[in-house]
C-alpha positions as CSV (number, residue, x, y, z in Angstrom):
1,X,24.4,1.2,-23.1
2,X,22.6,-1.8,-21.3
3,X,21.8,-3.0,-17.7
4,X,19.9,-6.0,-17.2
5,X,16.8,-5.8,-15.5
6,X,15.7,-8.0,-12.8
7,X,12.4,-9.1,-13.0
8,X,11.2,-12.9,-12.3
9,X,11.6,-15.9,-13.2
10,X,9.6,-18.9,-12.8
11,X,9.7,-21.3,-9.9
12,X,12.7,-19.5,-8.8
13,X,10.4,-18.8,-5.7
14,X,11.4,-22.0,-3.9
15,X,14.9,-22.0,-4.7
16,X,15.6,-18.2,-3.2
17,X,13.0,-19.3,-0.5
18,X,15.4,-21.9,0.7
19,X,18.7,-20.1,-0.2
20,X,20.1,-17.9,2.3
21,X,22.2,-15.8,0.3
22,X,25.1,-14.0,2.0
23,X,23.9,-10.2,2.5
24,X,27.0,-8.7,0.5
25,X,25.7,-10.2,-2.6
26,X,23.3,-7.7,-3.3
27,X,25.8,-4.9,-3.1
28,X,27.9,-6.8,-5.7
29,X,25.0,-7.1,-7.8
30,X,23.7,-3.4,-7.6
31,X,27.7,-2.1,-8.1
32,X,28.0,-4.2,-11.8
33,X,25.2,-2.9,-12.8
34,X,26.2,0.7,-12.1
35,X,29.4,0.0,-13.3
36,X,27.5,-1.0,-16.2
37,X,25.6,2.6,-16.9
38,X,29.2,4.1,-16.9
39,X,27.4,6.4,-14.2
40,X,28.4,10.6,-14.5
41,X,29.8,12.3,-11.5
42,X,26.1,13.7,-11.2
43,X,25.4,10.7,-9.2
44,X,28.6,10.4,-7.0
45,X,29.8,7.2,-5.0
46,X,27.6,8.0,-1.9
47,X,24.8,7.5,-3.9
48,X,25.6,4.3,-4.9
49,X,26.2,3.2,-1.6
50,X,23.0,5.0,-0.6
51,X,20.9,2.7,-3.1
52,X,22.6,-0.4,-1.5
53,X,21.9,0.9,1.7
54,X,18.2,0.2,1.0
55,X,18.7,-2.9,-0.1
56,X,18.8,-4.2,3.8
57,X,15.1,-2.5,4.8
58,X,12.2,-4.3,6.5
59,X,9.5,-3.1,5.0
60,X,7.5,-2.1,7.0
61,X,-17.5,-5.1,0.3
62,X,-15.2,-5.5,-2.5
63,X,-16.9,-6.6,-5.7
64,X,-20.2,-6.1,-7.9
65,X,-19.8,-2.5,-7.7
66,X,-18.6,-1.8,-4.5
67,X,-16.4,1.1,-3.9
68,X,-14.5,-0.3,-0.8
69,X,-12.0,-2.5,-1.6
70,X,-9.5,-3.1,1.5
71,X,-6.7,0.4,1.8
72,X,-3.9,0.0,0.7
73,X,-2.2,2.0,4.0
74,X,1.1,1.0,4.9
75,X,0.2,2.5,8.7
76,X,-3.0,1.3,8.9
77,X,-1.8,-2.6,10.3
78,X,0.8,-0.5,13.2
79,X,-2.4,1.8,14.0
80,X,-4.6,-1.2,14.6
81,X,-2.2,-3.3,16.8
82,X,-1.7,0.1,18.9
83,X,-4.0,2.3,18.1
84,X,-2.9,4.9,21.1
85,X,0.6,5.2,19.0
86,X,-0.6,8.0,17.1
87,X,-1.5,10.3,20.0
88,X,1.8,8.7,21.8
89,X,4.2,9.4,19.8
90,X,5.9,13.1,19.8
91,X,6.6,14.4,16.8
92,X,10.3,14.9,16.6
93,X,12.1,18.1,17.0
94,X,14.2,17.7,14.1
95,X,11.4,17.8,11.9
96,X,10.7,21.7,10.2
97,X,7.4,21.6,8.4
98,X,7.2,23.8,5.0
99,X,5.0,24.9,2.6
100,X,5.4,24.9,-1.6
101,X,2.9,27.1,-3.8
102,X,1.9,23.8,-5.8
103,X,0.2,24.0,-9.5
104,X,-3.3,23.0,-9.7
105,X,-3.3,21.5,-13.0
106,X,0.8,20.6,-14.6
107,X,-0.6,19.0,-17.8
108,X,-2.6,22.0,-19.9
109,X,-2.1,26.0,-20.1
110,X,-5.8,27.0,-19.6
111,X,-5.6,30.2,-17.0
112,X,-7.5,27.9,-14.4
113,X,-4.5,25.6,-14.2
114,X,-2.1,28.3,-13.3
115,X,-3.6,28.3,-9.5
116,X,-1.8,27.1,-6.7
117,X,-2.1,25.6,-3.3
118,X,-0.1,25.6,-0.6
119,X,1.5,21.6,-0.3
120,X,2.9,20.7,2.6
121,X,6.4,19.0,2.9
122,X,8.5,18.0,6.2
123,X,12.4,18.1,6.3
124,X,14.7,16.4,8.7
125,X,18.7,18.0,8.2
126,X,19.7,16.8,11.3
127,X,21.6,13.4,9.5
128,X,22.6,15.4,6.0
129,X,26.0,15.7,5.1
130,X,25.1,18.3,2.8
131,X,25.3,19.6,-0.6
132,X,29.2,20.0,-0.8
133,X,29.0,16.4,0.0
134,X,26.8,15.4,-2.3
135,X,24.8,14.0,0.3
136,X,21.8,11.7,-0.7
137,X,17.9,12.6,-0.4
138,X,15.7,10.3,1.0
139,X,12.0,11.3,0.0
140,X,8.7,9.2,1.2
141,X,5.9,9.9,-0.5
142,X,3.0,10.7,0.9
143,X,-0.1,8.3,0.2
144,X,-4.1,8.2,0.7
145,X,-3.8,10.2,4.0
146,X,-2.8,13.3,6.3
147,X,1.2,13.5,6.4
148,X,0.9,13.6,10.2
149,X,0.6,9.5,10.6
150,X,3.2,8.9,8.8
151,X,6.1,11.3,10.7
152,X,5.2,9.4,14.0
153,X,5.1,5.2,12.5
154,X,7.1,5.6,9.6
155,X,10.9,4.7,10.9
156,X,12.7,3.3,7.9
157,X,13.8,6.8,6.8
158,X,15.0,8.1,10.1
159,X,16.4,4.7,11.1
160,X,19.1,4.7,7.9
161,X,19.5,8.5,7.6
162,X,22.7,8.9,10.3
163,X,24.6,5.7,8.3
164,X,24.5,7.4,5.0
165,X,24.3,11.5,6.0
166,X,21.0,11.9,4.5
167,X,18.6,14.6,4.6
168,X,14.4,13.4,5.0
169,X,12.0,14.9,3.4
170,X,8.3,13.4,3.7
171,X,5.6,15.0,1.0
172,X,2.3,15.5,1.6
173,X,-0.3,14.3,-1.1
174,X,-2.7,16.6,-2.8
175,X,-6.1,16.7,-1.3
176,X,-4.9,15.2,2.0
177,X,-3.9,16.7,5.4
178,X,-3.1,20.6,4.7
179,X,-2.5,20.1,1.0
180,X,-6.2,21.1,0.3
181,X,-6.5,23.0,-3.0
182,X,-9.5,25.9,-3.6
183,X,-8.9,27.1,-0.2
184,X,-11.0,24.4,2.0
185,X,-11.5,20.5,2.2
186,X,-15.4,21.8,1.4
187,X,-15.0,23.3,-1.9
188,X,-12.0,20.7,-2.8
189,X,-14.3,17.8,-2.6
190,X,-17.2,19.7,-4.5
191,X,-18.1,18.4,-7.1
192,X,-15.9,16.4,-10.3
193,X,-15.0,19.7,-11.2
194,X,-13.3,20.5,-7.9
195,X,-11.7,16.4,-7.6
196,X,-11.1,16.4,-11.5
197,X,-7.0,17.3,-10.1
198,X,-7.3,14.8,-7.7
199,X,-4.7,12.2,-9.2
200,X,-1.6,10.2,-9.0
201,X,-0.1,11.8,-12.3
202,X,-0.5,15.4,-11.1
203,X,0.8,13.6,-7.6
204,X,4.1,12.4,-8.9
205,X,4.0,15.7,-10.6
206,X,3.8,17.5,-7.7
207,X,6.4,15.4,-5.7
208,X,9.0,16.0,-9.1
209,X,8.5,19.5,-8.7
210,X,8.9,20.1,-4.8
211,X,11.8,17.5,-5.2
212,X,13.5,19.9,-7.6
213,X,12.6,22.8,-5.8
214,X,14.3,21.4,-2.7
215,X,17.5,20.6,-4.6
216,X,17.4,24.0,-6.1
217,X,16.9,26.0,-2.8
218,X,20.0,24.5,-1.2
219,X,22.0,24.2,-4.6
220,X,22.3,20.3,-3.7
221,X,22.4,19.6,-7.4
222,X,24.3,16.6,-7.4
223,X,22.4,14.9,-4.3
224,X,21.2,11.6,-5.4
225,X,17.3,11.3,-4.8
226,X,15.9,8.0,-3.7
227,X,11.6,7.7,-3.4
228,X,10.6,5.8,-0.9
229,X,7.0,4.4,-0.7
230,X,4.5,2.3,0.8
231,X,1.2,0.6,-0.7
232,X,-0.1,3.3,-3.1
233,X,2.8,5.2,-2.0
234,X,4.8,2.7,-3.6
235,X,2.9,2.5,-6.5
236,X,3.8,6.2,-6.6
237,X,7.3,5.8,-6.2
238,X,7.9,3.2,-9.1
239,X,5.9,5.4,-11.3
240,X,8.2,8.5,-10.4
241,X,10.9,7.0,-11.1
242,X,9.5,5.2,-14.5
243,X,8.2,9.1,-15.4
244,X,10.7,11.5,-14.4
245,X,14.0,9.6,-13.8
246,X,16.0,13.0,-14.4
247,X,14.3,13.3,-10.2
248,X,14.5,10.6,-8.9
249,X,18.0,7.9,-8.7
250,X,15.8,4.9,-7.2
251,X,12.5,3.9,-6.2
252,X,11.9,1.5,-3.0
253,X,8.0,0.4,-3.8
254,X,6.7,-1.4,-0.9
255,X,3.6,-3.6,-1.2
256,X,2.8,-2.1,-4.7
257,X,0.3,-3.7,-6.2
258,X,1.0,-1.9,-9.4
259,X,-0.2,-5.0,-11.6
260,X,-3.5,-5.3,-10.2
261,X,-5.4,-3.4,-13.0
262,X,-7.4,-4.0,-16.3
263,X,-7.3,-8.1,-15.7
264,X,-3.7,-8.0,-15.7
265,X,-4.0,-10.1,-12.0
266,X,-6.5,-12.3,-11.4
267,X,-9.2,-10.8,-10.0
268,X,-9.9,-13.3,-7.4
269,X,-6.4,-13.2,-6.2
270,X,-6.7,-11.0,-3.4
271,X,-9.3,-13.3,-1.3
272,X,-7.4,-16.1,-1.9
273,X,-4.7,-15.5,-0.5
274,X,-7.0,-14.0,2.2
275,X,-7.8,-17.3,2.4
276,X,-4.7,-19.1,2.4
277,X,-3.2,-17.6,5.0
278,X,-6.5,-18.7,7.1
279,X,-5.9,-22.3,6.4
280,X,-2.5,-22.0,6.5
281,X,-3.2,-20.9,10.3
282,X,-6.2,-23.8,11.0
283,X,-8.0,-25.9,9.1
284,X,-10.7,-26.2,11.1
285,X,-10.5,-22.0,11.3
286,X,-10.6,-22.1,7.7
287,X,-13.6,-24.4,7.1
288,X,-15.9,-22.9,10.4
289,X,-15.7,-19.5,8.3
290,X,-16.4,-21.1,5.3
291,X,-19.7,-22.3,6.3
292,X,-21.0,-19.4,8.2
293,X,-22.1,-17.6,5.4
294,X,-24.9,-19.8,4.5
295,X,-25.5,-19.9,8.7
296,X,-26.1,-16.4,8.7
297,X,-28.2,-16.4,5.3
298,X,-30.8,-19.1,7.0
299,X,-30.9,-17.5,10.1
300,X,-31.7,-13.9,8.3
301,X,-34.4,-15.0,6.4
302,X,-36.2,-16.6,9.0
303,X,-38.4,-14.2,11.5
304,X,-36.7,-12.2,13.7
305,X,-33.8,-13.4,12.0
306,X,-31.6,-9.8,11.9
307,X,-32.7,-9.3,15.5
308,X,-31.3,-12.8,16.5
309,X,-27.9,-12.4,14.5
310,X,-27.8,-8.7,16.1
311,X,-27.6,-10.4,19.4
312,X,-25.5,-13.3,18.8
313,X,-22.3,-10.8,17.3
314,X,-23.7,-7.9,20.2
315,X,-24.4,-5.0,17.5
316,X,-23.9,-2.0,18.2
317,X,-27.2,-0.9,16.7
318,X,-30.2,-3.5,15.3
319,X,-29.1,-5.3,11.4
320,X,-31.1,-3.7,8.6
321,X,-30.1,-6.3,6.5
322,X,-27.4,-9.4,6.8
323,X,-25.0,-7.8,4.2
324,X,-24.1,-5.3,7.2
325,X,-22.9,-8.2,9.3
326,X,-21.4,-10.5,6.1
327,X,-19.3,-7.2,5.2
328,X,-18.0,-6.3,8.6
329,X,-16.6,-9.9,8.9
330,X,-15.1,-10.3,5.4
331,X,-13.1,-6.7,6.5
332,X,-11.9,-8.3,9.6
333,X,-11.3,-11.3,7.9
334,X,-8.9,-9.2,5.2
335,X,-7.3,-6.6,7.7
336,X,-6.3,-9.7,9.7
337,X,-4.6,-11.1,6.9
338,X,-3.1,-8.0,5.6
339,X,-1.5,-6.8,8.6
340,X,-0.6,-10.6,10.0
341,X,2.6,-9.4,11.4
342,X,4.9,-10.4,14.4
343,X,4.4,-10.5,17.0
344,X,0.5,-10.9,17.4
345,X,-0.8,-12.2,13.9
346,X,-3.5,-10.9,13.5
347,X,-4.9,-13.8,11.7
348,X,-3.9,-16.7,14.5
349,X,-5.7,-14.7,17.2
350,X,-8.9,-15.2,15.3
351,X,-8.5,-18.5,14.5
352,X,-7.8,-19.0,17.6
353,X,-10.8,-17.2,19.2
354,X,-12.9,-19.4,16.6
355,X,-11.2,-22.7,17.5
356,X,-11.1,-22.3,20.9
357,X,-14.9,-21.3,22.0
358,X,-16.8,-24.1,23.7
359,X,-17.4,-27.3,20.9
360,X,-21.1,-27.3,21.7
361,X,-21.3,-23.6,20.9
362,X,-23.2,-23.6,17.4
363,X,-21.1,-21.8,14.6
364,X,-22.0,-18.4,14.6
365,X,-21.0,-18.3,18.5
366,X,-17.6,-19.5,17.6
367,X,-17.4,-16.9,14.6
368,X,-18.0,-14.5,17.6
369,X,-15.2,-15.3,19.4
370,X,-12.8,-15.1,16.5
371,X,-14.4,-11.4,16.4
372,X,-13.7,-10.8,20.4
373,X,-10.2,-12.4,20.4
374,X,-9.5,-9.8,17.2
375,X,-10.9,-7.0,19.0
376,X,-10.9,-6.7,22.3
377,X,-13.3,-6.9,25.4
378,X,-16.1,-3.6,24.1
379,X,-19.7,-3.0,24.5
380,X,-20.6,-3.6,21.0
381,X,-18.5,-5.0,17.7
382,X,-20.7,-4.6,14.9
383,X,-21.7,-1.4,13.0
384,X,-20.3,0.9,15.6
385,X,-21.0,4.6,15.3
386,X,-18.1,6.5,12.8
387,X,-17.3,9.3,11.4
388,X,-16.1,9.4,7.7
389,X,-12.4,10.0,7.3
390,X,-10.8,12.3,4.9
391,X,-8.9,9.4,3.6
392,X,-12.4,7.1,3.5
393,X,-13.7,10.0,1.3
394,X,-10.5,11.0,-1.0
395,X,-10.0,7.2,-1.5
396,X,-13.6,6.9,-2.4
397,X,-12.6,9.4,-5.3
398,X,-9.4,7.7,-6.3
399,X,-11.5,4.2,-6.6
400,X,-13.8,5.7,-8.8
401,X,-11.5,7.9,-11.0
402,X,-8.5,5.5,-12.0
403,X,-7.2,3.2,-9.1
404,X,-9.9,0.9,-10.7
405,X,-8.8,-2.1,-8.9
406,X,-11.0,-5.3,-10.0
407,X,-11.2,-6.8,-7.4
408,X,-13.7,-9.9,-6.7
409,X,-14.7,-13.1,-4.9
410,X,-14.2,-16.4,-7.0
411,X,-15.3,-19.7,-5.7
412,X,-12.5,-21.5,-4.4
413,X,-12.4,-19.5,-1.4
414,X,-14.2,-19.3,2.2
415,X,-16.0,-16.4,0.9
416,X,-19.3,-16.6,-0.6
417,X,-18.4,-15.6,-4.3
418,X,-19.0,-12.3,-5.7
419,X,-16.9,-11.6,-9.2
420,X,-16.3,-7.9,-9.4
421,X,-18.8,-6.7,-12.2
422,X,-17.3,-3.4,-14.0
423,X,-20.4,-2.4,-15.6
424,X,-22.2,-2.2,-11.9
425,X,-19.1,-0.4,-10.8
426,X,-19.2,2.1,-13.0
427,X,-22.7,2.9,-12.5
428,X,-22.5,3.4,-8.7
429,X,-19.5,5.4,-8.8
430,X,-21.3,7.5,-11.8
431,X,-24.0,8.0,-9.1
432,X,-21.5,9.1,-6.2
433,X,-20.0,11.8,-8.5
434,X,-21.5,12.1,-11.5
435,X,-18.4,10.6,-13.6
436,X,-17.6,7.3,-14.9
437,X,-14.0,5.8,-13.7
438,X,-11.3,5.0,-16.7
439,X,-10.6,1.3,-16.0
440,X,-7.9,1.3,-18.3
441,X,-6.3,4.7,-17.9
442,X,-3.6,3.4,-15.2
443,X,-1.9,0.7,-17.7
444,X,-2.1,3.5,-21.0
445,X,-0.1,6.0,-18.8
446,X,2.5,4.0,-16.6
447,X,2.2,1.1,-18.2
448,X,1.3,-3.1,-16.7
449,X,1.2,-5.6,-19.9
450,X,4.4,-7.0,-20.3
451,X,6.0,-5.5,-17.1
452,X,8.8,-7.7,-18.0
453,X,9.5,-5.9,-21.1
454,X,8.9,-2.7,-19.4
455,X,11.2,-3.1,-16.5
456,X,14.3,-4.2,-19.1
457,X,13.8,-1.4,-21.3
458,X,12.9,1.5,-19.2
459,X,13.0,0.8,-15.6
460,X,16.4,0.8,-13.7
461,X,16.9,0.6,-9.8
462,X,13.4,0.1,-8.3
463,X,13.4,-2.3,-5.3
464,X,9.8,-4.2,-5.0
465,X,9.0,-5.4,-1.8
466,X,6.0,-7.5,-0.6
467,X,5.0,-9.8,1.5
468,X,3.8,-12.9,0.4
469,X,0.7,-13.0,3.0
470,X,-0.4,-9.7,1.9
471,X,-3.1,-10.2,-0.3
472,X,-2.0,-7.3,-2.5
473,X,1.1,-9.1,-3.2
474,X,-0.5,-10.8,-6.1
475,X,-1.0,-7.4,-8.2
476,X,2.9,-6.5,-7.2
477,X,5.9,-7.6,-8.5
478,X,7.3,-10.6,-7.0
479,X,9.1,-13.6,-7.2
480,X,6.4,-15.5,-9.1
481,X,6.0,-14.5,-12.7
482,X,9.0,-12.9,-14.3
483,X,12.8,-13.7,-15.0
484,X,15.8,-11.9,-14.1
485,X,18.5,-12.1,-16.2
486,X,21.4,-10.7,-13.5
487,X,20.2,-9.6,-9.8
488,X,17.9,-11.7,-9.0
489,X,16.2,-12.2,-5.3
490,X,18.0,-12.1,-1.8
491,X,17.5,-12.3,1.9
492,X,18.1,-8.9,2.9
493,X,20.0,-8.1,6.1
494,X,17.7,-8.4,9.1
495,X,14.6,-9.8,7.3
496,X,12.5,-12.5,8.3
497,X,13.5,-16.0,7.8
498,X,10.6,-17.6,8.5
499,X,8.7,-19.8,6.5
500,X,5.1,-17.4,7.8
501,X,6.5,-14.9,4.8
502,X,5.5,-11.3,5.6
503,X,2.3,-9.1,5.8
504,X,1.8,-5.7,4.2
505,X,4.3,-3.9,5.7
506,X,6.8,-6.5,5.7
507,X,9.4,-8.0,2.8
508,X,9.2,-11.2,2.0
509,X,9.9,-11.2,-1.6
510,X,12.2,-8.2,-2.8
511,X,13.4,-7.7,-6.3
512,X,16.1,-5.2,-7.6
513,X,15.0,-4.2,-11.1
């Protein structure tokens, strides 16, 4: 038995860009290649049309050893542009919150491993047609963060679930929110010992399991399950469904960079694009923040110098050293341009705060008022006072334990360069937690070289969705790199036709594999 595989095909990018293919087409693609599987009454017609049904969605100091490479959140961008939504929005009443004794460790039979924890998972029935009917799953996986964000910004799931009669469930990932293993958030993040089950392949484990407990409990046997995620979420949700496709029917993987590992992407890629998308906006934008950097070096080793760049960009407390400042702009810089979305992009309101301060201000004055128009009118904008996150600190660990992403600086940028040195990496996060990273353990286990390969052999009915101004959209799959031999890109129903492309929450190139 065979289905072709869509993956990409060389300057087809243009082609589809221009090409506004009718919406149906997609559904006629999707349907042959079902047809094509001969699919089993296990996975009924509803599912089918389920699948389809996602077809239409709107998605919704980096290198020489640095541990903070941008997050890949796929709330963060809607949390900045409102950042009262959160405390805002209710929590819906349909939503009944539950709890699964989870395994500590599915992957050996030491006594240790038999522990569990309690692992949160939400449900929403209010939509679901039900198990008689066969009535599709919709499941988002949970990312690098507390379930709780997600209920209240996430609407894709509850947006499509009354159309298609299907029950929600949103699952909560280890070592995040109220899924805290050993009893407390202290004793969890330890030591190595305590973090060593902090991964994605005990994740995806955990999600398979509560998934087939969920089916079990109400006898929905038959219920086709789709996973749903965004960012590393995504990445989750293509790996699922590569790992335990007895679970899952489908994968949506929004903004999965799941290519950006051991050298497989460039690892320059992410900043330019950053850049791109800042001289796509203005030139002039473009070059002013291209020669600050050596502005703010001169003016820093002259006397005085941090006390006279802590007043120009109003500090919130005096520079120790000009890598605070350099760092806080390169992460507006990159939030900007991976959450440019309608209807404020992020990234014209700084270029235009930088193009239009006063002509005789000197340089570093108009970089400031790229960082005013970005934030807001506030008493101070650099180095405020904050608080660690839980997410800060379990994304910390995930950096430095697999999700080795390599990424650096390279010259052709308007960053000051900085390639992403692995051996300096390794030492700093063998000094945070006493344990080198794997860099290569995420392509040995899910795979990476020759995706192409991988996709037409193994992988079946995972949508890839990115947009093409997100930085990270250069370690995903999109329409730049492979060839698809059937299905091949479309325009879905309601997406974006501009020629702007989309940001990290948004499709701009989506690809039916």
């Amino acid at each position: 038995m065979h289905m072709s595989n869509c993956c990409l095909d060389p300057g087809i990018a243009k082609t589809f860009e221009a090409k506004k293919t009718e919406p149906n087409k997609s559904y006629y693609c999707f349907v042959d290649k079902l047809r094509a599987m001969n699919y089993s009454p296990k996975f009924p017609v509803q599912g089918v049309q389920f699948m389809v049904m996602i077809l239409s969605i709107t998605s919704t100091g980096i290198a020489a050893g640095r541990t903070d490479i941008p997050r890949l959140s796929p709330t963060r961008g809607i949390v900045m542009e409102d950042p009262d939504l959160l405390s805002s929005t209710a929590v819906s009443d349909d939503l009944q919150t539950f709890y699964y004794p989870q395994t500590l460790d599915h992957f050996n039979y030491q006594p240790q491993s038999y522990a569990t924890f309690q692992q949160r998972y939400v449900m929403n029935f209010k939509y679901w047609g039900g198990a008689n009917n066969n009535a599709p799953i919709l499941a988002y996986l949970g990312a690098e963060g507390p379930l709780d964000d997600d209920l209240t910004v996430i609407g894709f799931l509850n947006d499509n679930a009354v159309s298609f009669n299907a029950l929600l469930v949103y699952i909560e990932h280890r070592y995040y929110g109220k899924s805290i293993p050993f009893g407390s958030r202290e004793e969890a993040f330890k030591n190595a010992s305590t973090l060593g089950y902090f991964n994605s392949a005990q994740a995806i484990a955990d999600y398979a399991e509560i998934i087939m407990h969920i089916k079990n409990k109400l006898r929905a046997f038959y219920s086709p399950v789709i996973v749903v995620g965004g960012s590393y979420g995504g990445m989750l949700a293509s790996w699922l469904r590569l790992k335990y496709p007895h679970v899952a029917l489908g994968a949506l993987a929004s903004s999965a960079p799941i290519l950006y590992f051991d050298k497989i992407t460039p690892r320059g890629a992410y900043f330019s694009v950053v850049t791109k998308d800042f001289r796509e906006a203005s030139e002039t934008c473009y070059q002013t923040i291209r020669n600050s950097w050596s502005v703010i070096d001169k003016i820093a080793s002259q006397p005085n110098g941090l006390s006279t760049l802590s007043m120009i960009f109003q500090t919130c407390k005096p520079l120790n050293k000009s890598s605070e400042l350099k760092i806080a702009l390169e992460n507006m810089y990159t939030l900007a341009a991976q959450y440019d979305s309608p209807p404020r992009y992020p990234v014209t309101v700084v270029c235009r705060g930088i193009d239009g301060a006063n002509e005789k201000q000197d340089i570093l004055n108009k970089i400031f008022a790229g960082v005013v128009a970005y934030r807001g009118n506030r008493s101070c904008y650099i180095n405020p006072p904050t608080n660690e996150s839980e997410t800060t600190v379990g994304w910390r660990w995930q950096r430095c334990s697999e999700m080795v992403i390599p990424i650096g600086i390279g010259n052709r940028t308007m960053f000051q360069p900085e390639p992403f040195d692995l051996n300096s990496f390794i030492q700093q996060c063998k000094t945070i937690f006493g344990v080198p990273p794997r860099p290569h353990w995420v392509t040995s286990y899910y795979g990476g070289h020759d995706i192409k390969l991988i996709l037409q052999r193994f992988g079946s009915n995972i949508i890839f969705s990115n947009g093409l101004r997100d930085p990270y959209s250069r370690g995903g799959i999109t329409l730049l790199g492979y060839t698809c031999t059937k299905c091949k890109r479309y325009r879905m129903a309601g997406e974006a036709t501009t020629d702007r492309g989309g940001d990290h929450q948004r499709m701009d190139s989506s690809v039916l594999c």
